[in-house]
DOFI-601820 format. One line per 2 residues: number of its first residue (from 1); their letters; for each residue x, y, z of C-alpha. Coordinates in steps of 0.5 Angstrom, whole numbers. Example, Ala and Ser with C-alpha at 12.3 -4.5 7.8 and 13.67 -1.06 7.14 Angstrom:
! DOFI-601820
1> AS> 25,-9,16 ~ 27,-2,14
This chain:
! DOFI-601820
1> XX> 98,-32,415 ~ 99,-34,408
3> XX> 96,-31,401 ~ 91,-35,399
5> XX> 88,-32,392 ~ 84,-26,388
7> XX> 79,-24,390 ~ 78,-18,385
9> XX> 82,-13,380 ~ 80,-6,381
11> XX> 81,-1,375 ~ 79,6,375
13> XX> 75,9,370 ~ 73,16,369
15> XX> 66,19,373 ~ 61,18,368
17> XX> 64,11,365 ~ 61,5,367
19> XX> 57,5,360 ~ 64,6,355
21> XX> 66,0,361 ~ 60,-4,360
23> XX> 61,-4,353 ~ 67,-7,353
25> XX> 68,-10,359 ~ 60,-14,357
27> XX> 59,-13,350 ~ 67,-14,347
29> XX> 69,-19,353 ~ 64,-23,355
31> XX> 65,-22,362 ~ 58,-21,366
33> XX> 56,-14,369 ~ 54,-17,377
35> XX> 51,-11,383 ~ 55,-8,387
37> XX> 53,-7,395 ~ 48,-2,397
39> XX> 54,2,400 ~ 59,1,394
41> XX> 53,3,389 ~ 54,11,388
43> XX> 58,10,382 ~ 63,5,378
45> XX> 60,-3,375 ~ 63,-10,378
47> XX> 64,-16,372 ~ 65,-23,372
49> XX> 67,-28,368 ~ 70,-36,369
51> XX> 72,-33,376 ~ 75,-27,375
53> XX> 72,-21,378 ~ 74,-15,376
55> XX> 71,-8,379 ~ 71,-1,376
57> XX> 72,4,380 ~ 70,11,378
59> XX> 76,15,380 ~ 75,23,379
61> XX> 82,25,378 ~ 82,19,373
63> XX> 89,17,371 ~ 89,11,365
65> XX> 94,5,367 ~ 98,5,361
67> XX> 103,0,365 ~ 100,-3,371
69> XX> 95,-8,368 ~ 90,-14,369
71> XX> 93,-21,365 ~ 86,-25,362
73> XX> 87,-32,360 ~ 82,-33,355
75> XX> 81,-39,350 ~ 80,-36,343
77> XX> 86,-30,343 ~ 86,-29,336
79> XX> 78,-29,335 ~ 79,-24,341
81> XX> 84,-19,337 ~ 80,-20,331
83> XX> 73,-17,335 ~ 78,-11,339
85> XX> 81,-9,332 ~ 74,-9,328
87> XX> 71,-5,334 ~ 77,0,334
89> XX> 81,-3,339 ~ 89,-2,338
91> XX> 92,-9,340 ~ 100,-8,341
93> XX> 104,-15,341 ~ 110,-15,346
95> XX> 117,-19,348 ~ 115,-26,348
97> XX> 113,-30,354 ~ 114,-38,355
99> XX> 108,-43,354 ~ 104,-37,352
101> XX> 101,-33,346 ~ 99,-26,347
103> XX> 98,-19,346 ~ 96,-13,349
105> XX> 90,-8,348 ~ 86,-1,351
107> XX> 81,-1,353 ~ 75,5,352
109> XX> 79,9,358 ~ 86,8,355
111> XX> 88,3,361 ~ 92,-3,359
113> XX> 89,-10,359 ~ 93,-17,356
115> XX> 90,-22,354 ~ 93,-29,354
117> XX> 93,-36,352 ~ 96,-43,354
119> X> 100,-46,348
């Protein structure tokens, strides 16, 4: 047996969520909302975008993960904090990472997200 990918990143959101999600998840990030299965349907919204998958589960004793977190890899990592900030988003810089610029955001639900660039 051996790992052999990602399939997906789950992050919960809050119930009633998936509209704050999709906007900043769709709208800010550019990532593509994609149906879930019929059996899944009930609550939370599926992204996608470059070939990451990021599912939102709606979790009723939702909890923000403050230090847990999905890394995205993105190709303009300035132009993106300048959109975050403008929309209100706080970007936090961290401890520097070799081969990397990058910086830390929250999104509407207060979950961690970092984005990262090569340099």
């Amino acid at each position: 047996m051996a790992i052999i990918g990602l399939d997906h990143v789950n992050i919960s959101i809050p119930v009633g969520g998936e509209d704050k999600a999709r906007a900043f998840y769709a709208d800010l990030l550019g990532m593509h909302e994609v149906p879930k299965p019929d059996n899944l349907s009930a609550s939370g919204c599926w992204f996608e975008r470059g070939g990451v998958s990021l599912h939102m589960g709606a979790d009723p004793e939702f909890t923000p993960a403050r230090k847990a977190h999905p890394a995205f890899l993105v190709d303009d990592l300035a132009g993106l904090r300048a959109k975050l900030d403008h929309a209100g988003h706080e970007t936090r810089d961290d401890k520097p990472v070799e081969g990397y610029d990058r910086f830390f955001a929250f999104d509407p639900f207060g979950n961690r997200v970092e984005f990262m660039q090569l340099i």
